[in-house]
NUTIMI-659451 format. One record per residue: residue number from 1; residue in three letters; x, y, z of N, C-alpha, C in turn. Coordinates in steps of 0.001 Angstrom, whole numbers, plus 500000, padded with zeros to 6 digits. Atoms other than C-alpha are relative to their C-alpha. Layout:
N
R    nr   rest      nc1      nc2      nc3     cac1     cac2     cac3      cc1      cc2      cc3
R   NUM    ALA        X        Y        Z        X        Y        Z        X        Y        Z
...
***
This chain:
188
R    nr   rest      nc1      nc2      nc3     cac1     cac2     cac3      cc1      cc2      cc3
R     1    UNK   500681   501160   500533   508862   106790   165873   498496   500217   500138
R     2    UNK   501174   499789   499874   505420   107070   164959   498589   498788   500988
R     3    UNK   500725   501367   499056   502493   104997   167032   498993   499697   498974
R     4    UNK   500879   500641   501348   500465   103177   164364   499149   499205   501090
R     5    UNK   500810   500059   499311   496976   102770   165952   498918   498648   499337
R     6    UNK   501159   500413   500970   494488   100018   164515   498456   500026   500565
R     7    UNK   501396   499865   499735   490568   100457   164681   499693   498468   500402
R     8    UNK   500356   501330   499839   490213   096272   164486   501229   499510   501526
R     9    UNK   499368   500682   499000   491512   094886   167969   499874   498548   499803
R    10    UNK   499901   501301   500415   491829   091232   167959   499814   499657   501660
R    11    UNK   500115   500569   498589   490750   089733   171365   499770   498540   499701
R    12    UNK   499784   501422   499586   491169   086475   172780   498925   499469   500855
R    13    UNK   500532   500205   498749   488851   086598   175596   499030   499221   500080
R    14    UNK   500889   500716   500579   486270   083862   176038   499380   500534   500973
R    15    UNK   501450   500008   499337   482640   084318   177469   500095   499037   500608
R    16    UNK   500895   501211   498928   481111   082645   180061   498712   499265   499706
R    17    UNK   501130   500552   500465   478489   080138   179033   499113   500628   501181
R    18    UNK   500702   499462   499487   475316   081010   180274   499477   499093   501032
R    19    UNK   500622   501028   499001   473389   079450   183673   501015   500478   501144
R    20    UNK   499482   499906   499118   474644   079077   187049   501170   499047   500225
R    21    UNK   498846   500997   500284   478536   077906   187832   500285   500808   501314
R    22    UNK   499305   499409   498906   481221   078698   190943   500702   500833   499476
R    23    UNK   499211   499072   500158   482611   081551   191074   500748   500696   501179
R    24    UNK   498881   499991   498542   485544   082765   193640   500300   501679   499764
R    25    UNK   499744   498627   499797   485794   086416   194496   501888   500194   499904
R    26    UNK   498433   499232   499417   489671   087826   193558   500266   501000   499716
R    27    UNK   500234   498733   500073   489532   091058   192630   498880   500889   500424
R    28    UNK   500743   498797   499912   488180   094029   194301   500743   501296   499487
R    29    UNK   499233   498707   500173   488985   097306   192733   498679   501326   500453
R    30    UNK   500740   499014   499803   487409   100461   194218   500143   500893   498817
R    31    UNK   499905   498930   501224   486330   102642   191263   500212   501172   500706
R    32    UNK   499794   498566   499586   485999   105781   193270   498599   500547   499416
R    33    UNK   500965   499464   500552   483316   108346   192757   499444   500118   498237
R    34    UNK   500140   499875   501646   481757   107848   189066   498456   500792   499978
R    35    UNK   500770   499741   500293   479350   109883   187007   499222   498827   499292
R    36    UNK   500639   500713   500368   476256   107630   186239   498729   500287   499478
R    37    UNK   501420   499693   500463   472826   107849   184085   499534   499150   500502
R    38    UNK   500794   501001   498941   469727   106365   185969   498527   500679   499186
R    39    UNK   500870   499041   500011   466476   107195   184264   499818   501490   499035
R    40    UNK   499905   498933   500543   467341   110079   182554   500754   500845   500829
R    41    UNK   499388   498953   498981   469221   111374   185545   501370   500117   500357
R    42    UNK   498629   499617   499504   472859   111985   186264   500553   500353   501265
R    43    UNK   499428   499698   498350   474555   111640   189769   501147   499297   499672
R    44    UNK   498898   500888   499999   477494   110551   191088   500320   498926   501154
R    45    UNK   499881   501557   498862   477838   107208   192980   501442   499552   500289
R    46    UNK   498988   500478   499241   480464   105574   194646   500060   498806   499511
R    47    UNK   500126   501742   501042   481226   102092   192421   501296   499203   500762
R    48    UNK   499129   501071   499946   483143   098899   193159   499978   499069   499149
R    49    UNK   500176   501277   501518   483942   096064   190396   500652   498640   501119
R    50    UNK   499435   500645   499450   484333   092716   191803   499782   498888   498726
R    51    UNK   499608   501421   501210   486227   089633   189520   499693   498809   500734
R    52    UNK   500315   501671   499105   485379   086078   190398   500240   499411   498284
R    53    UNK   499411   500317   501093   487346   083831   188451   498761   498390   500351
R    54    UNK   500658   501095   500343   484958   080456   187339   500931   498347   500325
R    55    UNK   499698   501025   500109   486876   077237   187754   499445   498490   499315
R    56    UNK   500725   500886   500833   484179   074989   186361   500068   500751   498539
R    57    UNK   500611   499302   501136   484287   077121   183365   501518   500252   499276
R    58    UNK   498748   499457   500542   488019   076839   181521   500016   500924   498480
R    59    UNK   499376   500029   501717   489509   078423   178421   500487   499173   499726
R    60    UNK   499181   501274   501189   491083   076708   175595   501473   499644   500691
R    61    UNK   498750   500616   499675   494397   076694   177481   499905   499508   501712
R    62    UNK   499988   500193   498101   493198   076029   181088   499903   500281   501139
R    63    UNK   500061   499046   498872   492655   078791   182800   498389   500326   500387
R    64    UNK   501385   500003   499603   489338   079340   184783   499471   501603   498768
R    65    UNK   500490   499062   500641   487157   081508   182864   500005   501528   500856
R    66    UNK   499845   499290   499297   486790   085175   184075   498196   501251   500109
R    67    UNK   500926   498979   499812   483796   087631   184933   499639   501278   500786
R    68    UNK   499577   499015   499497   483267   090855   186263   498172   500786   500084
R    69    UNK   500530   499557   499896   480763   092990   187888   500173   501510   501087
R    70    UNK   499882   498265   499231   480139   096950   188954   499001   500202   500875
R    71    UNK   501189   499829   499198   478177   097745   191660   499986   501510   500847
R    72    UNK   500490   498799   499009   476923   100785   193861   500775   499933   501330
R    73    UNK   499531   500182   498448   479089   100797   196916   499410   500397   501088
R    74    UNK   501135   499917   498979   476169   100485   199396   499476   498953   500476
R    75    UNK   500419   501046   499263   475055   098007   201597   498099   500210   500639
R    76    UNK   501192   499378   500060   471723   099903   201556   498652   498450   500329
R    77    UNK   501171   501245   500282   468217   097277   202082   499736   500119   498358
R    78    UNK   500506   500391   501898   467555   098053   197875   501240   499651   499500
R    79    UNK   498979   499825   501004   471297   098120   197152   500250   498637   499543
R    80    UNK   500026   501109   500455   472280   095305   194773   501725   499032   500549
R    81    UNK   498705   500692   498946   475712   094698   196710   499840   499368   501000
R    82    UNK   500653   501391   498717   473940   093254   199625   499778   499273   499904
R    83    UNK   500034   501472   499955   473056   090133   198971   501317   499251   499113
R    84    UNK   498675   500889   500264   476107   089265   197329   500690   500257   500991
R    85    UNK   499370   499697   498852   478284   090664   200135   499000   498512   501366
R    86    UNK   500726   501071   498773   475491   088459   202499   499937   498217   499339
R    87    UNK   499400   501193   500044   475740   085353   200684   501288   499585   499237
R    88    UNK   498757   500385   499674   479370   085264   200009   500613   500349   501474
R    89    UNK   499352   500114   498592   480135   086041   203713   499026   499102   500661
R    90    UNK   500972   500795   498896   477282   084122   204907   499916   500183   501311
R    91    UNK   500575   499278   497763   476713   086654   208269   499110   500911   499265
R    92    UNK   501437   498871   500254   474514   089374   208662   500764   501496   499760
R    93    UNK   499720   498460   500588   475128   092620   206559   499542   500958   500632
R    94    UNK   500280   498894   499410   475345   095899   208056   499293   500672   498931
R    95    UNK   500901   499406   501385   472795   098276   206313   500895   501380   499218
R    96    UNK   499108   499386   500234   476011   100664   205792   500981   499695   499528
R    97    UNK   498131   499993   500297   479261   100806   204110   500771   500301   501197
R    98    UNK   499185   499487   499060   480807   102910   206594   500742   499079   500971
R    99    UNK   499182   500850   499227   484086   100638   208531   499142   498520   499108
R   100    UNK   500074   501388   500673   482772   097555   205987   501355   499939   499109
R   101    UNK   498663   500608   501138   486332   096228   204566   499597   499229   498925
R   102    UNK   500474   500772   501023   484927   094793   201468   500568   499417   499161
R   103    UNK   499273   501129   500349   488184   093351   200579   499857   498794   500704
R   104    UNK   500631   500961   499578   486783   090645   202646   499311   498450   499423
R   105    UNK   500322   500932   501602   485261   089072   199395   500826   499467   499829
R   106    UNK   498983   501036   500842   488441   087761   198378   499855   498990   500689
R   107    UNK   499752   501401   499561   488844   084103   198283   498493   499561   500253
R   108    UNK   501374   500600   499745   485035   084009   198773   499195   499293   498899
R   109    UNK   500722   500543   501265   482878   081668   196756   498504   500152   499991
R   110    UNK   501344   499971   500660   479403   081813   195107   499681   499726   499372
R   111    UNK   500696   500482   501148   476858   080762   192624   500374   500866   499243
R   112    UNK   499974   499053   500836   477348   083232   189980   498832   499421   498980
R   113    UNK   500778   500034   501285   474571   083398   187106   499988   500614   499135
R   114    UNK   499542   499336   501153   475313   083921   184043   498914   500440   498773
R   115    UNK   500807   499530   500646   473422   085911   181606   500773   500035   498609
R   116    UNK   499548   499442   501183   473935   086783   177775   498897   500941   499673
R   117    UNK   500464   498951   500709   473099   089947   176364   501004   500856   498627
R   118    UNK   499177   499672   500981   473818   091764   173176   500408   501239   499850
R   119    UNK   499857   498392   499285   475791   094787   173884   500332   501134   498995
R   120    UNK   500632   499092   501122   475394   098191   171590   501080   499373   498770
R   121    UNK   498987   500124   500843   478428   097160   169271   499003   498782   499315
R   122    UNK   500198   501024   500692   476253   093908   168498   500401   498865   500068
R   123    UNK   499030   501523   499720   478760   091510   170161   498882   499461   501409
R   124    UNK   500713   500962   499277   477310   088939   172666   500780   500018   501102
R   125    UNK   499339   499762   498656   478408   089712   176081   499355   498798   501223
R   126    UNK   501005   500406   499015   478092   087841   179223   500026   501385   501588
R   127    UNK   500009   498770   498016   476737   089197   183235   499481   499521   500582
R   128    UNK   500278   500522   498876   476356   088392   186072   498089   500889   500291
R   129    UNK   501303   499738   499853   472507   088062   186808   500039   500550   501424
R   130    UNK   500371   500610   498812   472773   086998   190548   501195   499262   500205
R   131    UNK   499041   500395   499092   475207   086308   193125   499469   498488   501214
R   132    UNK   501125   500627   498633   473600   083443   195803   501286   498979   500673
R   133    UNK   499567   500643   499371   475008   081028   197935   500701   498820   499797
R   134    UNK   499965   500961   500566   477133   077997   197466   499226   499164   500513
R   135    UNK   500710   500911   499478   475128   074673   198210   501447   499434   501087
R   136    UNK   498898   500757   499046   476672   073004   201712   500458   498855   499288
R   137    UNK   499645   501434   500927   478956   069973   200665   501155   500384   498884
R   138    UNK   499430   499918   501050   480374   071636   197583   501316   500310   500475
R   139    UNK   498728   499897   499921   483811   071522   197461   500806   501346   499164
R   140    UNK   499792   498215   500728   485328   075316   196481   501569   499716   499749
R   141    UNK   498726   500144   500545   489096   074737   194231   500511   501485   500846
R   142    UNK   499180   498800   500033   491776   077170   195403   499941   501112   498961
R   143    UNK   499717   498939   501259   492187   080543   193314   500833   499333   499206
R   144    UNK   499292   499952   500755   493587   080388   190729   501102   501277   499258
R   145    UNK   499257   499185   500568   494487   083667   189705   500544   500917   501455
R   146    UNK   499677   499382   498747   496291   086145   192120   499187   500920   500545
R   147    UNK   500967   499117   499428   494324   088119   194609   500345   501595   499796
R   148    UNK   499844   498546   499818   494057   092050   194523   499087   500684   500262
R   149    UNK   501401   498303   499336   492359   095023   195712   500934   500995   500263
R   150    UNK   499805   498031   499951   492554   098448   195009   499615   500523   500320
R   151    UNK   500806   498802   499081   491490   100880   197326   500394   501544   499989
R   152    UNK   499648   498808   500163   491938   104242   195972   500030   500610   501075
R   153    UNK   499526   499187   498270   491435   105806   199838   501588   499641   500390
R   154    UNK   498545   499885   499825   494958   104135   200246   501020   499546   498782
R   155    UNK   499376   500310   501188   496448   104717   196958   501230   499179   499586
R   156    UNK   498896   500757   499916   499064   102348   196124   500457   500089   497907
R   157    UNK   499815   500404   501477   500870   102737   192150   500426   499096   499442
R   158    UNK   499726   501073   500526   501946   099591   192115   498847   498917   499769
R   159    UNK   501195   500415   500434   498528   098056   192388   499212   500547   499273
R   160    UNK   500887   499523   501405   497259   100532   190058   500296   499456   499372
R   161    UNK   499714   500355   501693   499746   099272   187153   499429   498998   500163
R   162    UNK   500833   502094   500253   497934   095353   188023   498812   500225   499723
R   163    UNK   501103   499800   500849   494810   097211   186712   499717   500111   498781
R   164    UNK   499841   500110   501427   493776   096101   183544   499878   501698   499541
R   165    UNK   500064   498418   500270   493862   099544   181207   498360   500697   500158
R   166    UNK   501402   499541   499643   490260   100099   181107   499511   500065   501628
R   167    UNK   499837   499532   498794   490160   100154   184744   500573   501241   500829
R   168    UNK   499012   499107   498854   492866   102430   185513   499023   501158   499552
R   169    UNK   500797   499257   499988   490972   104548   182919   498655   500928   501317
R   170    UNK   501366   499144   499138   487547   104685   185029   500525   500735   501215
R   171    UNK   499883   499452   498781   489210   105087   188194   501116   501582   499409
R   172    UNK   499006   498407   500326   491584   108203   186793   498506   500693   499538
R   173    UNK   501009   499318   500218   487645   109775   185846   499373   500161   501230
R   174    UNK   501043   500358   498842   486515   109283   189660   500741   501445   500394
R   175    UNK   499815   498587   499493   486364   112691   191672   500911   499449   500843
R   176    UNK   498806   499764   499503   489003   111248   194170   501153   500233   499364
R   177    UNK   498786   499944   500111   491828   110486   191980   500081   501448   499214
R   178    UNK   499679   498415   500464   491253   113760   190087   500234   501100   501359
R   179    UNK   499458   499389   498964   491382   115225   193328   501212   499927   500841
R   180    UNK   499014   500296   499306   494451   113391   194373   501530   500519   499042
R   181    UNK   498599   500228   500633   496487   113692   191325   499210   501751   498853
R   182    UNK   500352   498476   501136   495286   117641   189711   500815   499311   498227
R   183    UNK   499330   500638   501144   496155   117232   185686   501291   500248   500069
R   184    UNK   498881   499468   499778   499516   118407   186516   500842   498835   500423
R   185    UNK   499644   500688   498944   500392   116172   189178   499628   498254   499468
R   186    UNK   500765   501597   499809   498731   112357   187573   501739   499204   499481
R   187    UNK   499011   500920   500267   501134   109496   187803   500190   499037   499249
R   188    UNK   500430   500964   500707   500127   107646   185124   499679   500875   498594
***
């Protein structure tokens, strides 16, 4: 049977209006080592994506809206993971990754700020500007969606398949899992 491919996808997915709303940490997925341009320059960094689902912010059928951001896995004084890591835990950040469980995030809430930009295709994307603090008082809804984290150091394939496909992608391009799974050997 042949696989009949189409160029036009049809998505559903709604944007996040723009400004500041709550947003609840439930997904962490460790990307793993990725190649990145900076500048004109090419290295390879160590990435994490973290989801925070909106609750003030539904779709058409009810479900909190959804957003997503990649970051540098560094707790560095410039890195841009620190102050979200410091005001969704609201303690004091180590200036290291090293022994930081950064599934920790889950269930955590924050301001999220929402940006629009128009991304090369021409479509109208949103992103996260800025992570900050909730105001005391505010009342933070339960998740809504189910929690996860993927930590490629302890590979698990059943929490891979709960990675959307473009995910599993990046992380199958990261120097661990090519190192874990040779092309011979990938489980997926």
């Amino acid at each position: 049977m042949p696989l009949t491919v189409s160029t036009t996808r049809k998505s559903d997915f709604e944007i996040a209006p723009e400004g500041p709303t709550i947003g609840i940490c439930y997904r962490v997925i460790d990307l793993g080592t990725q190649q990145v341009e900076y500048q004109g320059e090419k290295k390879l960094v160590p990435q994490v994506c973290l989801f925070f689902e909106m609750p003030n912010e539904l779709t058409k059928d009810g479900r909190p809206k959804i957003i997503s951001n990649t970051y540098t896995l560094s707790l560095g004084e410039k890195a841009k993971l620190r102050p979200v890591v410091r005001d969704l835990t609201q303690e004091q950040v180590p200036n290291h990754i090293d022994g930081f469980d950064i599934s920790c995030l889950i269930g955590k809430a924050g301001v999220v700020d929402i940006i629009h930009k128009e991304g090369r295709d021409g479509k109208i994307r949103s992103y996260i500007q800025s992570v900050s603090k909730v105001m005391k008082g505010t009342t933070v809804p339960a998740l809504h969606n189910e929690p996860l984290v993927f930590d490629l150091g302890k590979f698990d394939s059943d929490t891979f398949a709960k990675l959307p496909e473009y995910y599993q992608g990046l992380v199958k391009q990261s120097k661990e899992y090519q190192d874990m799974f040779p092309s011979s050997d990938i489980p997926f």
